[in-house]
C-alpha positions as CSV (number, residue, x, y, z in Angstrom):
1,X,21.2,6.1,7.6
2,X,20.8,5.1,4.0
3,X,22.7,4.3,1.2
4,X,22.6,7.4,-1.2
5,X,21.8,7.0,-4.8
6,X,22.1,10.5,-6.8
7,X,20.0,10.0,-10.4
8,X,22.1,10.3,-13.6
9,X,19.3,10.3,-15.9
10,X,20.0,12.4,-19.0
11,X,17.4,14.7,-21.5
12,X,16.9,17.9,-22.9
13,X,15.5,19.0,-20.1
14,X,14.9,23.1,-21.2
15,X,13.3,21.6,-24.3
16,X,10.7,19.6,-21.8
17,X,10.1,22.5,-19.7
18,X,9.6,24.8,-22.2
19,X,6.8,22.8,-24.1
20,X,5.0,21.3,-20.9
21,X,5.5,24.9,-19.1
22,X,7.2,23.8,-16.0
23,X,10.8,24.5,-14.7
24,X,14.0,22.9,-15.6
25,X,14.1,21.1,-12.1
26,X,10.5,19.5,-12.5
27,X,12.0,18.8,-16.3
28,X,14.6,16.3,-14.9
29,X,12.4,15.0,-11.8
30,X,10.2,13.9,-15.2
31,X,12.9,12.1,-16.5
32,X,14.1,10.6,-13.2
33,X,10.6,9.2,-13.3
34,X,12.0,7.2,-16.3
35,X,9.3,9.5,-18.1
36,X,10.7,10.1,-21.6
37,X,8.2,10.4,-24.4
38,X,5.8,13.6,-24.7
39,X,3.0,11.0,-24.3
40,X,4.3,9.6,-21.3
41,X,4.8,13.2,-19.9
42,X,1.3,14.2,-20.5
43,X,-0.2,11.1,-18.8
44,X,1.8,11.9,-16.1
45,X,1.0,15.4,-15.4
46,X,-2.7,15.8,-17.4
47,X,-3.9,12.1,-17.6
48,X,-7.6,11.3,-16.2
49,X,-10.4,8.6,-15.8
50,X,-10.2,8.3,-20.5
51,X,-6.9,7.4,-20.3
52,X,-7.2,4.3,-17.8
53,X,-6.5,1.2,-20.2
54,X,-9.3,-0.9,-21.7
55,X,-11.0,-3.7,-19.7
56,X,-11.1,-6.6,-22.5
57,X,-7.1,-6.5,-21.8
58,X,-8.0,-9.1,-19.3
59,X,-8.0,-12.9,-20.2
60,X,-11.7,-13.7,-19.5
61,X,-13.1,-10.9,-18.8
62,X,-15.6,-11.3,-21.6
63,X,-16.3,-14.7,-20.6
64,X,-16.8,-14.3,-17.0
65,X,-18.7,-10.9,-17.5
66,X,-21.2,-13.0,-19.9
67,X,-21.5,-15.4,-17.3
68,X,-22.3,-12.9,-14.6
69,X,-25.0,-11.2,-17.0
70,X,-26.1,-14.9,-17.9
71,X,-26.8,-15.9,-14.5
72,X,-28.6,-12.8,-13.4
73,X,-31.0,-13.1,-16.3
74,X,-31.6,-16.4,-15.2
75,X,-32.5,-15.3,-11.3
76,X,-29.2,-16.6,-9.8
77,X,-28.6,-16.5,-6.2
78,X,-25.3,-14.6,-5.9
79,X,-22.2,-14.4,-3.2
80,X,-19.6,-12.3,-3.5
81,X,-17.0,-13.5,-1.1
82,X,-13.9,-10.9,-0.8
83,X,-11.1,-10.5,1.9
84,X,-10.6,-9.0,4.9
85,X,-8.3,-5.9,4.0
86,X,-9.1,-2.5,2.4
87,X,-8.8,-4.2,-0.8
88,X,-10.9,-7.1,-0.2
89,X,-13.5,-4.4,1.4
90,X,-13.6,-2.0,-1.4
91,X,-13.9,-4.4,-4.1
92,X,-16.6,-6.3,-2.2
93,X,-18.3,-3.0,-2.4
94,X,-17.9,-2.3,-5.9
95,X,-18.7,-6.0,-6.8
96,X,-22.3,-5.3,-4.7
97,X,-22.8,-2.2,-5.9
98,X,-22.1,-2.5,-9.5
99,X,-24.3,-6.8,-9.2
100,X,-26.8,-4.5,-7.7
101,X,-26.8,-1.9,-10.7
102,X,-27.2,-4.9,-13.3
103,X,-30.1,-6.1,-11.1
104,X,-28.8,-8.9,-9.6
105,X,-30.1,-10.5,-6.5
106,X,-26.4,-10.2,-4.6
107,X,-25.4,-10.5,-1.1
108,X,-21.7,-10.9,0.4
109,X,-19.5,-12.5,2.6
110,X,-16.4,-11.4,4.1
111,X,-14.2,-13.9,5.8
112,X,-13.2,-14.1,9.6
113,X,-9.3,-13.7,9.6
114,X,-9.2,-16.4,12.6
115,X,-12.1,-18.4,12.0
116,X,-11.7,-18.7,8.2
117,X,-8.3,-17.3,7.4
118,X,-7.5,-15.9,4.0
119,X,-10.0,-16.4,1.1
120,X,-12.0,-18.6,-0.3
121,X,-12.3,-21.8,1.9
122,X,-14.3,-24.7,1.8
123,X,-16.6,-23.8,4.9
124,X,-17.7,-20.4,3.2
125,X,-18.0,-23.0,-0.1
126,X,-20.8,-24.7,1.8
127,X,-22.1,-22.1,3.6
128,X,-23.3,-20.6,0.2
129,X,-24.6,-23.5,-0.3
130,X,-26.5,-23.7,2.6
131,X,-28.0,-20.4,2.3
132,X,-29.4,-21.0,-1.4
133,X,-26.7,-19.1,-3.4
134,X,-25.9,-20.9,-6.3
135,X,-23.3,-18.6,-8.0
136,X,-20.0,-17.0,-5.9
137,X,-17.8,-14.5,-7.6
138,X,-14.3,-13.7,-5.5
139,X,-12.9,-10.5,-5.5
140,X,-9.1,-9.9,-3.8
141,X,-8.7,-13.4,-3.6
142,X,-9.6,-16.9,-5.2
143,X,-6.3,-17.5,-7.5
144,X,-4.8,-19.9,-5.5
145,X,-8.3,-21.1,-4.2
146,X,-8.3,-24.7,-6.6
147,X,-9.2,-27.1,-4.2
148,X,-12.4,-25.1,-2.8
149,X,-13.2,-24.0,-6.5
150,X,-13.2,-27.5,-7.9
151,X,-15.6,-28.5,-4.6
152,X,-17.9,-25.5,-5.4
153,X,-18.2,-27.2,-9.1
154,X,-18.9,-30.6,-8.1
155,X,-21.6,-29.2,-5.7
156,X,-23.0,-27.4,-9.3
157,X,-22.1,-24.0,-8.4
158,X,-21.0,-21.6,-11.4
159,X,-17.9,-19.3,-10.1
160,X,-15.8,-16.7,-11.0
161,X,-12.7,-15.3,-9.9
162,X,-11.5,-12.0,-9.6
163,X,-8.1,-11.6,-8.4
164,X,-4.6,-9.5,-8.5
165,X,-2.3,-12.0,-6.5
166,X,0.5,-14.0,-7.9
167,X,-0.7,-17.8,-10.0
168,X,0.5,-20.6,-8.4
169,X,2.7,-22.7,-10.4
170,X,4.6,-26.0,-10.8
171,X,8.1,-26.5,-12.0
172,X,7.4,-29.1,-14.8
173,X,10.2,-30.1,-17.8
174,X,9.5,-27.0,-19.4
175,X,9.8,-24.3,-16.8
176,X,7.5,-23.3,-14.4
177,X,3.4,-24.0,-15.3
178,X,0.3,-21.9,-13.8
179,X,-2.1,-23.9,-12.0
180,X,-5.6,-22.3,-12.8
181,X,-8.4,-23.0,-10.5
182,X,-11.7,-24.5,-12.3
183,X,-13.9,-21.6,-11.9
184,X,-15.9,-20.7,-14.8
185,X,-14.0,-18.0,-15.8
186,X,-10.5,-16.5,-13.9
187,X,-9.8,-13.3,-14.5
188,X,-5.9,-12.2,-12.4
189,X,-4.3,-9.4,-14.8
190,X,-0.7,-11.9,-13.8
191,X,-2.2,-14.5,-16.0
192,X,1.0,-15.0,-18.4
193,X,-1.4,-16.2,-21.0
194,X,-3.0,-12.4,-21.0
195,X,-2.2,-9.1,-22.7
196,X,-2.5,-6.6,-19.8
197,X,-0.6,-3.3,-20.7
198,X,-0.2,-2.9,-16.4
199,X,-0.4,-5.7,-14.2
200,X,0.2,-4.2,-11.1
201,X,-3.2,-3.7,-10.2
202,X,-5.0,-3.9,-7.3
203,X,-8.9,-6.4,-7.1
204,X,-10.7,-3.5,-6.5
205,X,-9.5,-2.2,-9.8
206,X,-9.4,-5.9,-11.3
207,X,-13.6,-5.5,-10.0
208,X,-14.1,-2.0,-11.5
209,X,-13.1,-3.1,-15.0
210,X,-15.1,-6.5,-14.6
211,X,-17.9,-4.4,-14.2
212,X,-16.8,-2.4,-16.9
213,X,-17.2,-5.1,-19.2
214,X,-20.5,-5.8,-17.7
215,X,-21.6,-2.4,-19.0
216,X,-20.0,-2.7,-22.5
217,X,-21.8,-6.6,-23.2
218,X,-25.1,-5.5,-22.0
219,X,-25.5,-2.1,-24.0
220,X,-25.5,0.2,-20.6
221,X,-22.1,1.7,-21.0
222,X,-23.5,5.2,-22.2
223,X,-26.0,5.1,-19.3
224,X,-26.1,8.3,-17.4
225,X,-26.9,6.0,-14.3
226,X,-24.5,3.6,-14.7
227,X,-21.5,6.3,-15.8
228,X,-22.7,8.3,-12.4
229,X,-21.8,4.8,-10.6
230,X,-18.4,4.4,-12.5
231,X,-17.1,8.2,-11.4
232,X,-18.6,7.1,-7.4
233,X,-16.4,3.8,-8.0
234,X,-13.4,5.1,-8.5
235,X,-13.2,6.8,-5.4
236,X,-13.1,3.3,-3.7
237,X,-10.7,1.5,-6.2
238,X,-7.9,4.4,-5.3
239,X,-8.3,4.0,-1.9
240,X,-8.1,0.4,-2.1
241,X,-5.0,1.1,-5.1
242,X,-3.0,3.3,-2.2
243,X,-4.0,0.5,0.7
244,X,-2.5,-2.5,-1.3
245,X,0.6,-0.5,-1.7
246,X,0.4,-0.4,-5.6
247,X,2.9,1.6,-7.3
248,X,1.9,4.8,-8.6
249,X,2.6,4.3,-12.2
250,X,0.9,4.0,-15.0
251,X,-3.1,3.9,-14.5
252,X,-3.2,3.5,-10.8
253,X,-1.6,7.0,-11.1
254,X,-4.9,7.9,-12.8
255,X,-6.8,5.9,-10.5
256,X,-6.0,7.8,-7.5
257,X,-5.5,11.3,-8.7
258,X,-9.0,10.9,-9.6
259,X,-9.8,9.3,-7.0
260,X,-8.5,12.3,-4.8
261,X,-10.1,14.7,-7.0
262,X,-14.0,13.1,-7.0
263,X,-14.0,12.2,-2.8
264,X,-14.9,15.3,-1.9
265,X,-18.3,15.2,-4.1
266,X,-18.6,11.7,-2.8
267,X,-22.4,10.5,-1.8
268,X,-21.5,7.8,0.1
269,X,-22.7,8.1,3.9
270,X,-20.4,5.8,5.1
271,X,-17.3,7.5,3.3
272,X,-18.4,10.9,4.9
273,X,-18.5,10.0,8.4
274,X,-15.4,8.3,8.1
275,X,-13.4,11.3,6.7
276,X,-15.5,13.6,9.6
277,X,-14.9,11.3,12.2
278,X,-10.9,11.5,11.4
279,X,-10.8,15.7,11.0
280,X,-9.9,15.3,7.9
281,X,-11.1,17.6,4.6
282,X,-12.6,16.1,2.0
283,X,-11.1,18.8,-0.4
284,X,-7.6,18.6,0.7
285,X,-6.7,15.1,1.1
286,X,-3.3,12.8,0.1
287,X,-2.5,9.7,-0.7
288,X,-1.0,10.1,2.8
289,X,-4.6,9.9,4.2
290,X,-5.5,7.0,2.3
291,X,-2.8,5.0,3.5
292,X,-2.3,6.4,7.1
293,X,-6.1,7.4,8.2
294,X,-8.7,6.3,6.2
295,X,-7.2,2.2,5.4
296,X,-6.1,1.8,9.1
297,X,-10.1,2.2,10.2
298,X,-10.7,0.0,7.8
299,X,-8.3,-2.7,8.7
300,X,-8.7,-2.3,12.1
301,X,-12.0,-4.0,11.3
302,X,-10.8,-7.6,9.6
303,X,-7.8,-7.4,12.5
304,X,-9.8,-6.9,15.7
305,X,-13.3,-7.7,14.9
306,X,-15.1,-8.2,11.2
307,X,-14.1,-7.1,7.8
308,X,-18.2,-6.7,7.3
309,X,-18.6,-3.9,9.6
310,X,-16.3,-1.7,7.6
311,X,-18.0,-2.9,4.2
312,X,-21.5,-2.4,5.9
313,X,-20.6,1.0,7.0
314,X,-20.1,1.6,3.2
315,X,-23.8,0.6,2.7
316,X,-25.3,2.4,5.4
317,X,-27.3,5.0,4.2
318,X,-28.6,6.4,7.1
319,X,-26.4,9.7,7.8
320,X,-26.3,9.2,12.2
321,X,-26.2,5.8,11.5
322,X,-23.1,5.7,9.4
323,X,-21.4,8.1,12.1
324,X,-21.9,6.1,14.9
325,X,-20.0,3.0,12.4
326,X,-17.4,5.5,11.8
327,X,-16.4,6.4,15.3
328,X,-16.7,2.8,16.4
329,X,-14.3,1.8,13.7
330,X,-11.8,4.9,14.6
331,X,-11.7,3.5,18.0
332,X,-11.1,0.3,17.1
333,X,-8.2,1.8,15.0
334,X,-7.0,3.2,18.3
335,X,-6.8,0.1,19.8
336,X,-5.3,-1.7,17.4
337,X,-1.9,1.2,17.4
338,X,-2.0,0.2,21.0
339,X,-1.6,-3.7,20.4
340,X,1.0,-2.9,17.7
341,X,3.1,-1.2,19.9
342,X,3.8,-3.8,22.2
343,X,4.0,-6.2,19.4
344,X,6.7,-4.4,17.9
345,X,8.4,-4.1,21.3
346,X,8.2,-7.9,21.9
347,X,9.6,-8.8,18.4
348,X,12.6,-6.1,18.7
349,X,13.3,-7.9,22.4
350,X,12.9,-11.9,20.6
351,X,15.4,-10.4,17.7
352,X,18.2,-8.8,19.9
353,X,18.6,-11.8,21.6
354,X,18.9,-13.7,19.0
355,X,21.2,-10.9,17.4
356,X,23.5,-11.2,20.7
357,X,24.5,-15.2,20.5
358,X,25.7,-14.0,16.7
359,X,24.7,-12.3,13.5
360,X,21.5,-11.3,12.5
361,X,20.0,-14.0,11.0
362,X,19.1,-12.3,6.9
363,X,15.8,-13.2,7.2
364,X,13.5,-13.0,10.0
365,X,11.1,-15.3,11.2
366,X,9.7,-14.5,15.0
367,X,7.3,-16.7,16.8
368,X,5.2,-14.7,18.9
369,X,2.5,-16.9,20.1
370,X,0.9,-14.4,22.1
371,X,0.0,-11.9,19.8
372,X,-3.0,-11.0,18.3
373,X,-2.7,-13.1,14.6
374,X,-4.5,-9.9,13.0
375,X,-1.8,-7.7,13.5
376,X,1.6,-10.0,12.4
377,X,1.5,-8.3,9.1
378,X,1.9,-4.6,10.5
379,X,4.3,-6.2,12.8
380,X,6.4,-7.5,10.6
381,X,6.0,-4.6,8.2
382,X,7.6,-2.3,11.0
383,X,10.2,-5.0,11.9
384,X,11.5,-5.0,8.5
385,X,11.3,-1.0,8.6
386,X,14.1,-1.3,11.3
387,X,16.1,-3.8,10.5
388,X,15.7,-3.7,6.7
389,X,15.3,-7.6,6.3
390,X,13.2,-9.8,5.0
391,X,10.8,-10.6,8.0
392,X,7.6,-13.3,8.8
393,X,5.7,-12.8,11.7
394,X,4.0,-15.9,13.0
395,X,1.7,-16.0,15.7
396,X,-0.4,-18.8,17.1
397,X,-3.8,-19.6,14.7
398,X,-6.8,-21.6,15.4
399,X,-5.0,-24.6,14.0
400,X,-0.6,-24.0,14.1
401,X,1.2,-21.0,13.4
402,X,0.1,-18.4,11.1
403,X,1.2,-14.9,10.2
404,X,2.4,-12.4,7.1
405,X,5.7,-11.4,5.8
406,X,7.2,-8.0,4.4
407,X,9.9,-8.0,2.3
408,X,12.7,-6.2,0.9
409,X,13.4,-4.7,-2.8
410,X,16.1,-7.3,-3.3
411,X,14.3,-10.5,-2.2
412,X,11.3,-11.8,-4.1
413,X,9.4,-13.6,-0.8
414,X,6.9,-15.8,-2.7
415,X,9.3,-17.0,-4.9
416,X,11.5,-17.9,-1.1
417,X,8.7,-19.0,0.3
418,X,7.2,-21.6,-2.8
419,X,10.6,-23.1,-2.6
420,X,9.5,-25.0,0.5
421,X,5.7,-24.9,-0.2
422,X,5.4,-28.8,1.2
423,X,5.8,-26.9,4.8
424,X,2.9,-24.8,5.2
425,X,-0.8,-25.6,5.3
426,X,-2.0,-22.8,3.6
427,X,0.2,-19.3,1.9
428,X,-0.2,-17.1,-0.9
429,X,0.9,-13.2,-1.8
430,X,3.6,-11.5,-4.1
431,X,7.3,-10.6,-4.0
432,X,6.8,-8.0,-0.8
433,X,4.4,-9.6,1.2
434,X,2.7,-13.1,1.7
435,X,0.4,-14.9,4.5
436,X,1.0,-18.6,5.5
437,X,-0.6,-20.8,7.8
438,X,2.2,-24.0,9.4
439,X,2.5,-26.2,12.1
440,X,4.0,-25.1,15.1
441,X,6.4,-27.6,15.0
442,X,7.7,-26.6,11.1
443,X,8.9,-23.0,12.0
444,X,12.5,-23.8,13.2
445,X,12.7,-25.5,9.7
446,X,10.9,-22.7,7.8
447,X,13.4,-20.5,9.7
448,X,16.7,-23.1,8.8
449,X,15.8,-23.7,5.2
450,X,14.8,-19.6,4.2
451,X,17.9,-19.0,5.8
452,X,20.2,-21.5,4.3
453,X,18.5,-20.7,0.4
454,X,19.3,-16.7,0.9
455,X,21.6,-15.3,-1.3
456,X,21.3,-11.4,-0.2
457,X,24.7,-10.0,0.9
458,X,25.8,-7.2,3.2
459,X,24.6,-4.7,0.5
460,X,21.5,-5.6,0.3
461,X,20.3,-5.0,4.1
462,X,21.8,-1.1,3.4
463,X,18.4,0.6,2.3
464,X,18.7,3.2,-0.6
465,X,17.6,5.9,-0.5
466,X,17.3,7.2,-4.3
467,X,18.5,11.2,-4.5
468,X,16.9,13.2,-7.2
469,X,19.7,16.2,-7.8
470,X,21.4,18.7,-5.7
471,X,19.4,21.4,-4.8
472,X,20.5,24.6,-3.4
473,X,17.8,25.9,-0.8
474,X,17.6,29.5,-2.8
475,X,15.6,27.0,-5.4
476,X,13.8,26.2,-3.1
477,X,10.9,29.1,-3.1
478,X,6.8,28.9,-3.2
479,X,6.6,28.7,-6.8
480,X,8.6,25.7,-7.0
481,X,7.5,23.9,-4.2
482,X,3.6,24.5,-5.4
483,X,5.0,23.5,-8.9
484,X,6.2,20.3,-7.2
485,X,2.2,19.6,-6.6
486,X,2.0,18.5,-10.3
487,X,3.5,15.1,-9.2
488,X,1.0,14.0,-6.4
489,X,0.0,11.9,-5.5
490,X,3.2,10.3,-3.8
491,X,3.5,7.0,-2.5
492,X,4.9,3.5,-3.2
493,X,6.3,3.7,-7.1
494,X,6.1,7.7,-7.0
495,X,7.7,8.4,-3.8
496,X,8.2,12.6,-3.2
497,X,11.3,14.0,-5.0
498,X,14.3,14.3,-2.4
499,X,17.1,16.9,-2.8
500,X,20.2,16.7,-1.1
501,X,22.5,19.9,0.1
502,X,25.7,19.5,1.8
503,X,27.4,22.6,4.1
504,X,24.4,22.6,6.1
505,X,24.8,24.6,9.1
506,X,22.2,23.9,12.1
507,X,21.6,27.3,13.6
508,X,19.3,26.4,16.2
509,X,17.1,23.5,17.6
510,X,13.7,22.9,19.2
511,X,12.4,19.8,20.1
512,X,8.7,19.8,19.5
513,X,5.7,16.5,19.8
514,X,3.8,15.5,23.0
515,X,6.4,12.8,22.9
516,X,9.3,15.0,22.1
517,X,9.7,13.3,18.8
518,X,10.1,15.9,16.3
519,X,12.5,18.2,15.6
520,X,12.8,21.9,14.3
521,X,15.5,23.7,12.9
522,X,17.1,27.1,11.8
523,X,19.5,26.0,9.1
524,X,21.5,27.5,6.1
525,X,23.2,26.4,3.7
526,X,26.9,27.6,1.5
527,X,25.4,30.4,-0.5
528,X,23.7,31.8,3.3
529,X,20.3,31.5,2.2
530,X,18.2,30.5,6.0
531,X,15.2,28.5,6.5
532,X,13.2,26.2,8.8
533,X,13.8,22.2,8.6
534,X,11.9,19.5,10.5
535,X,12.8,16.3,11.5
536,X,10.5,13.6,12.2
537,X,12.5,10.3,12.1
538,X,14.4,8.9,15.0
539,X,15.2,12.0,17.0
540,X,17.6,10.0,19.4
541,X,19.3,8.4,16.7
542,X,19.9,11.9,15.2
543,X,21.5,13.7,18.3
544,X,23.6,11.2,19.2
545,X,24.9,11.0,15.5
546,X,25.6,14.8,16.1
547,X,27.2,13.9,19.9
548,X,29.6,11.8,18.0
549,X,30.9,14.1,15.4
550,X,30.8,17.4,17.5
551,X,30.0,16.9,21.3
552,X,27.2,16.7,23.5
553,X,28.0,20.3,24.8
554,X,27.7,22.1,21.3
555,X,24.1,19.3,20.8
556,X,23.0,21.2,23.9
557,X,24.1,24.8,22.5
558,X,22.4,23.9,19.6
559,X,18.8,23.6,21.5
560,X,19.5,26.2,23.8
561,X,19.5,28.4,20.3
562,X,23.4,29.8,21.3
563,X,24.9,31.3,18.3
564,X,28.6,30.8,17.1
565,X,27.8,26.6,17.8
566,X,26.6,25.7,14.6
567,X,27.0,22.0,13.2
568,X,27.5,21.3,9.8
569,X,25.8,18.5,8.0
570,X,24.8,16.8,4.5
571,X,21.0,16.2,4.3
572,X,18.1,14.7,2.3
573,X,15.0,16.5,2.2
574,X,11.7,17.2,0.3
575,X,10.5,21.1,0.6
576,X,6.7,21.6,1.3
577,X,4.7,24.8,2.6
578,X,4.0,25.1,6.3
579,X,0.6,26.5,7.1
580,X,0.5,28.6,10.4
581,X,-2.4,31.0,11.5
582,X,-3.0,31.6,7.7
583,X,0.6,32.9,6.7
584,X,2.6,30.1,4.6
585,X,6.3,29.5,4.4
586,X,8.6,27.0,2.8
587,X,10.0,24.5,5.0
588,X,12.3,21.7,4.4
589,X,11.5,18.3,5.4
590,X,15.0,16.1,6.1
591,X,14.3,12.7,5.3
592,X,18.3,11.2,5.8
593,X,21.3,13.0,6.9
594,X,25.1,12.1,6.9
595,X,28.5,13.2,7.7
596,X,29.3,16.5,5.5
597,X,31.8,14.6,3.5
598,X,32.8,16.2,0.1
């Protein structure tokens, strides 16, 4: 159970509903979006592909797309050489494509996430070099890349980076100074030297607007051909914007709803068979999809095998071609939940040992040397999901220890981590995730020193979960929830709105899933109105909250649907429409529950 934050934000919230047309409710969820100003307010609900902001807001962008246009003019060889996650996939594709479009002779390399690790690394330096190609732009990765830039520059290559992560600084006498890598042009929308209205972008999207810029120098922007490529494009850079857990603010709000809104007219072969191969519909797809279906397949590809198959099915044009790809990659997705699983189970075990000689330590850093490297960072992602701590999962590497790290709202983990840089070998990221590479034998005092430096308290291990308003379930009817449709898409930085009722009586129960982990409710609240809620958290967790307050005879009334038994609760929830056998019905969705306390 969470810690529950109710929003306080004040407006005039009949004056916004009345001039944008929507209800007082969707009014106030507005302003608990910290949307104010009738601008912001018509971005939010109306805002499309013009509204994005302009490309020449990035240091270098000009320079480096001049470069670019410079060397393909001149018959450069080029490499793009991108990463092994969605991100790193899709804007390897955009960089190809868009090269491509300009007429460039282009080819690419993706890493090997055990052979190479993360980025740009000397071996991929000199195998461009090997293979004739005389110019390598990065994409998703190359900002903290200095050492193989500067050898690519005294081996006469001309680079550029594109790149969204965190610039590695120094503390120097007066404060804290980037370290820029010697590329020909460097173009990270966290440069502090730049003027970037949104930084919180992801590379695909840093790609998109390099190319962008491409268009603008060279006189194409207006091209019907080149405009057609831009509207394909942006199907890949939300995908990629939802994968990289962006927030949902600003322009990569934009970025996906249009993103949503253009996939089902996509042409790419690749893209189809995946969305086929999955059962999903092109026409009604989520944000949820993106992050849950679609980016796993991909994933799967950089954790189990090579990032290039994923990017290649992209390429394939060949329709029975590109489904054969797709299925291969869902299976590997398959097996990949598979390895999780018992990952997660043999991090939980190393942790409640630990937890039973004394307290939890308040950050987590578990050696698993068994474990498939690929998969630390969903590992660790889930580990942090239980115990709501800042967690690294290390695993054994080609050369030491080497994993990823998820953090927590209230701990910046790069900032943790660069305090005792001199330990690892190789690590980079942002304030809610990073990679490192260490010696085995430096982990106890990675684990001593994170722990000794932490300042969170109690508090801060208590997630919070942030409460829009009170919401009686008579509010709660088709027109609103459909209304509610205006926000999407939801996900990190525009989570769904949650409303909270208390005086909930549970009616009756059924426990529904292959793996009996669902559940389904007839509930009602004080004014009597009735209506279906699911559960789909921790079912166990829930019924033996219930055992405690009322009994386990009257938890067993309750599924055995006996009347005169009911349980009263307080609950979170978010109220959707449940399709069944083409009828539709409002249903609420309980996301947290507590004692029905006043």
């Amino acid at each position: 159970m969470s810690k529950w934050m109710v929003k306080m934000k004040k407006a005039d919230f009949d004056a916004i509903a009345e001039k944008f047309g929507i209800s007082r409710i969707t009014a106030r969820l507005l302003t608990n979006r910290g949307l104010t100003t009738d601008e912001e307010i018509k971005s939010y609900l109306s805002g499309d592909a013009s509204m994005l902001h302009d490309p020449a807001e990035l240091i270098d962008i000009d320079r480096g797309a001049k470069v670019m246009l410079d060397r393909i003019s001149e018959g450069a060889r080029i490499r793009v050489i991108g990463d092994y996650d969605v991100d790193g996939i899709c804007s390897s594709y955009i960089l190809v494509k868009g090269l491509e479009l300009f007429g460039a002779d282009v080819d690419y390399v993706l890493p090997d996430r055990v052979k190479d690790g993360y980025g740009l690394s000397i071996k991929l330096v000199d195998l461009a070099i090997a293979d004739g190609r005389d110019t390598i732009i990065t994409c998703d990765n190359g900002i903290a890349a200095y050492e193989q830039i500067r050898h690519a520059k005294d081996e006469g290559l001309t680079v550029v980076v594109t790149d969204h992560h965190e610039v590695p600084f120094e503390d120097g006498s007066d404060g804290e100074k980037e370290i820029l890598p010697p590329a020909d042009a460097v173009i990270d929308p966290k440069r502090k030297d730049g003027s970037c209205s949104f930084k919180e972008i992801c590379g695909a999207v840093v790609a998109y607007k390099f190319l962008q810029m491409m268009a603008r120098i060279s006189g194409q922007a207006e091209d019907p051909k080149v405009k057609a490529f831009f509207d394909e494009m942006l199907i890949f850079a939300g995908i990629a914007t939802v994968c990289d857990v962006m927030e949902l603010r600003d322009e990569n709000r934009i970025i996906v709803k249009e993103s949503l809104r253009r996939i089902s007219n996509t042409e790419n072969a690749g893209l189809k068979a995946l969305i086929n191969v999955n059962g999903l519909d092109a026409r009604n797809m989520s944000a949820f999809h993106y992050g849950f279906v679609i980016g796993p397949c991909l994933n799967a590809t950089g954790r189990l095998d090579l990032a290039s198959r994923a990017l290649s099915l992209f390429l394939e044009r060949d329709v029975n071609e590109a489904a054969k790809m797709a299925q291969d990659l869902k299976d590997m997705n398959d097996s990949r939940k598979t390895l999780t699983v018992q990952g997660v189970e043999e991090a939980v075990s190393e942790i409640e040992k630990e937890a039973a000689k004394g307290e939890l330590p308040k950050v987590l850093v578990v050696y698993l040397p068994e474990v498939q490297e690929s998969i630390a960072g969903i590992i660790a992602g889930r580990i942090k999901e239980k115990y709501y701590r800042p967690t690294i999962i290390l695993t054994n590497g080609a050369e030491g220890a080497k994993g990823s790290g998820r953090s927590i709202e209230s701990y910046d983990m790069f900032k943790a981590l660069s305090t005792c840089k001199e330990l690892f070998t190789k690590f980079g990221g942002h304030k809610m995730a990073a990679g490192l590479s260490l010696p085995v034998e430096n982990i106890d005092e990675l684990r001593t020193r994170l722990n000794n430096e932490c300042t969170l308290s109690e508090e801060d291990f208590v997630p919070v979960l942030k409460v829009d308003m009170v919401l009686p379930f008579r509010y709660a009817d088709m027109d609103f929830v459909k209304e509610l449709e205006m926000l999407e898409p939801f996900g990190n930085g525009n989570e769904k709105p949650i409303f909270v009722q208390k005086d909930i009586r549970l009616l009756s129960g059924r426990i529904l899933g292959k793996n009996k982990n669902c559940g389904k409710y007839r509930v009602c609240d004080e004014t009597g109105t009735a209506c279906d809620m699911m559960y789909f958290g921790d079912l166990e967790n829930f019924n033996r909250f219930l055992e405690d307050e009322y009994g386990a005879g009257r938890v067993e009334a309750l599924y055995a649907g006996e009347s005169g038994q009911a349980m009263t609760i307080k609950a979170a929830f978010y109220p959707n429409i449940n399709s069944y056998m083409g009828r539709e019905s409002v249903q609420l969705v309980m996301s947290d529950y507590s004692k029905n306390t006043p």
